[in-house]
C-alpha positions in Angstrom: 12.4 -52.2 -87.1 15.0 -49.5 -88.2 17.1 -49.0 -91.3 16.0 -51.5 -93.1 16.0 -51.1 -97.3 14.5 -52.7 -99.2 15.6 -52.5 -103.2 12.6 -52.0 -105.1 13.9 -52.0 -108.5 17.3 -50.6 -110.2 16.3 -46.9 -110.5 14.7 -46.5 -106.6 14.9 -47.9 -103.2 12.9 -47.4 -99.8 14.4 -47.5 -96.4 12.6 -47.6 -93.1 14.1 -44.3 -91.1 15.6 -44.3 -87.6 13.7 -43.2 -85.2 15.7 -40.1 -84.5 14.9 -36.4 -84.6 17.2 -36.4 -87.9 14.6 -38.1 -89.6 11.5 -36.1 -88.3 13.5 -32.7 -89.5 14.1 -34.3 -93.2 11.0 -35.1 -93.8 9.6 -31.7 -91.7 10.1 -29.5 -95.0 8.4 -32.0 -97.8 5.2 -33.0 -95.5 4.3 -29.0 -95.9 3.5 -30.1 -99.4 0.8 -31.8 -98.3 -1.1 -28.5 -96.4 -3.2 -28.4 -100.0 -5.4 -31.4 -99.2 -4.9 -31.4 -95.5 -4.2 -28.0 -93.8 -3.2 -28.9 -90.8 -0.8 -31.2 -91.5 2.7 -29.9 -90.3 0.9 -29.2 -86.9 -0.2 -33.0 -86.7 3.3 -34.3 -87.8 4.8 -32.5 -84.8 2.9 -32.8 -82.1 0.8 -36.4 -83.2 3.2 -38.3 -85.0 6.5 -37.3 -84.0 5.3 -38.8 -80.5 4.6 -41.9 -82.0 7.3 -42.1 -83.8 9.7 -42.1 -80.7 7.5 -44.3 -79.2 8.0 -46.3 -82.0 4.3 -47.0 -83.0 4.8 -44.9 -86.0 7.0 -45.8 -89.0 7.9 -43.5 -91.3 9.5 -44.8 -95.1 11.6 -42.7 -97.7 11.6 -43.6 -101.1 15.0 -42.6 -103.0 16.3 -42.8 -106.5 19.3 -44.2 -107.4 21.3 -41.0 -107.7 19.5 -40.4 -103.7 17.0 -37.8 -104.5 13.8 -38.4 -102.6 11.2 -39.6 -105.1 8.5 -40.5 -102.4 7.7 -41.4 -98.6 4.9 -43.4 -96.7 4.3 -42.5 -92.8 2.7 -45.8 -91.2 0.7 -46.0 -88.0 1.4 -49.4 -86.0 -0.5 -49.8 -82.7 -2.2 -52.7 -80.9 -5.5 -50.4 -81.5 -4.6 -49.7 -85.0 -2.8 -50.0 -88.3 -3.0 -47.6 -90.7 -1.2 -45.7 -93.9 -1.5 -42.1 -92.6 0.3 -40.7 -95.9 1.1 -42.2 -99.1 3.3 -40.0 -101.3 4.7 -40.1 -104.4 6.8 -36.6 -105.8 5.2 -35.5 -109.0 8.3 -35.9 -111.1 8.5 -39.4 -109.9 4.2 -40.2 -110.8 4.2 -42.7 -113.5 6.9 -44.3 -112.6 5.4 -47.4 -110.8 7.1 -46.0 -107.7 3.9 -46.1 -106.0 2.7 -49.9 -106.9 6.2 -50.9 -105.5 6.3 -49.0 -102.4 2.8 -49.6 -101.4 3.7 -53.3 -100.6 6.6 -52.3 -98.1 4.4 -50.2 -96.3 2.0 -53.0 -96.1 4.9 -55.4 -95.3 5.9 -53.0 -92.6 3.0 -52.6 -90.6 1.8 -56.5 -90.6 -0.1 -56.8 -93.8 -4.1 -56.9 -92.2 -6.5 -54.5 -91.1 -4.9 -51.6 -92.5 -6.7 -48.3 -93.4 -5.7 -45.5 -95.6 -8.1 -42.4 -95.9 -7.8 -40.9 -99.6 -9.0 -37.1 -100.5 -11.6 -37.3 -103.2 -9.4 -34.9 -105.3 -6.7 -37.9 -105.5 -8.9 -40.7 -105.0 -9.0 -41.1 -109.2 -5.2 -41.6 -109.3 -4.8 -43.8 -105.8 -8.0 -45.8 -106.2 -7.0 -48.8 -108.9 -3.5 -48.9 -106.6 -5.2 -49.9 -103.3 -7.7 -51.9 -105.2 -5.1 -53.8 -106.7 -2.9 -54.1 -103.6 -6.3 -55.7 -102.1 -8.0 -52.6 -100.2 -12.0 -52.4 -100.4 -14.1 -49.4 -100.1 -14.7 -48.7 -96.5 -17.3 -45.3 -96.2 -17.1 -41.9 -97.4 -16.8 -39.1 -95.1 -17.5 -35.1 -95.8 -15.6 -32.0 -94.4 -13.3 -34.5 -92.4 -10.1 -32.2 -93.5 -11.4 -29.6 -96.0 -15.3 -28.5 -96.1 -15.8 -29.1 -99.1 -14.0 -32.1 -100.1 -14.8 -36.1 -98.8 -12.2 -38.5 -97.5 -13.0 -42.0 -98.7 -11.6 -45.0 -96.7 -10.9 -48.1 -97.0 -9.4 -51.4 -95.6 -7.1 -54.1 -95.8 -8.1 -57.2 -94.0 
């Protein structure tokens, strides 16, 4: 499943990357922003999901604009054993634009639609929550100190 776009609107469009090391290096630099909620982040994008990625049980999506700037990007787990929305990104100059409530679908779409999880930090849980609720995701479990000690991850599921 490569290179496929999907037009989300007339001002943005998401395309599902090659899996290449082109695409790994692109998205290398903008997955640092990340390190704030969950430090270890570029060290797990290397060496976790860059594997799966050639292995193709990992998906990663980029969200453009119209003009090409990235506005956003999604990086999808797909394995027999599990499917799950390992980030869910959205650039701040692009929040409020209903980027996020049209690329949540394609990332759904993309890894089969049931039994997906997505893990959400508590300090962006507020802004995520009524997005997966409405996308039908339920509240899963809480768990403390999984990437920062003093923060919770809150989970939940598709099914």
């Amino acid at each position: 499943m490569q290179n496929r776009i999907y037009q989300l609107d007339q001002f943005f469009e998401c395309e599902v990357m090659a899996h290449d090391l082109e695409t790994l290096k692109f998205l290398g630099q903008d997955i640092e922003t990340l390190a704030y909620l969950y430090p270890e982040i570029k060290s797990w994008y290397w060496n976790i999901f860059a594997k799966g990625f050639e292995g193709y049980e990992r998906e990663i999506l980029i969200a453009r604009e119209s003009s090409g700037q990235l506005a956003g990007f999604s990086l999808l787990k797909n394995t027999f054993f599990e499917k799950k929305i390992c980030t869910f990104y959205i650039l701040p100059e692009f929040r409020e634009s209903g980027l996020g409530r049209k690329l949540l679908p394609v990332a759904i779409d993309v890894i089969g639609g049931k039994n997906i999880g997505i893990t959400v930090s508590d300090s962006v849980d507020k802004s995520l929550k009524p997005l997966l609720l409405s996308n039908g995701f339920e509240f899963e479990s809480i768990e403390s100190g999984l990437y920062l000690p003093q923060h919770k991850e809150i989970f939940y599921k598709l099914d």
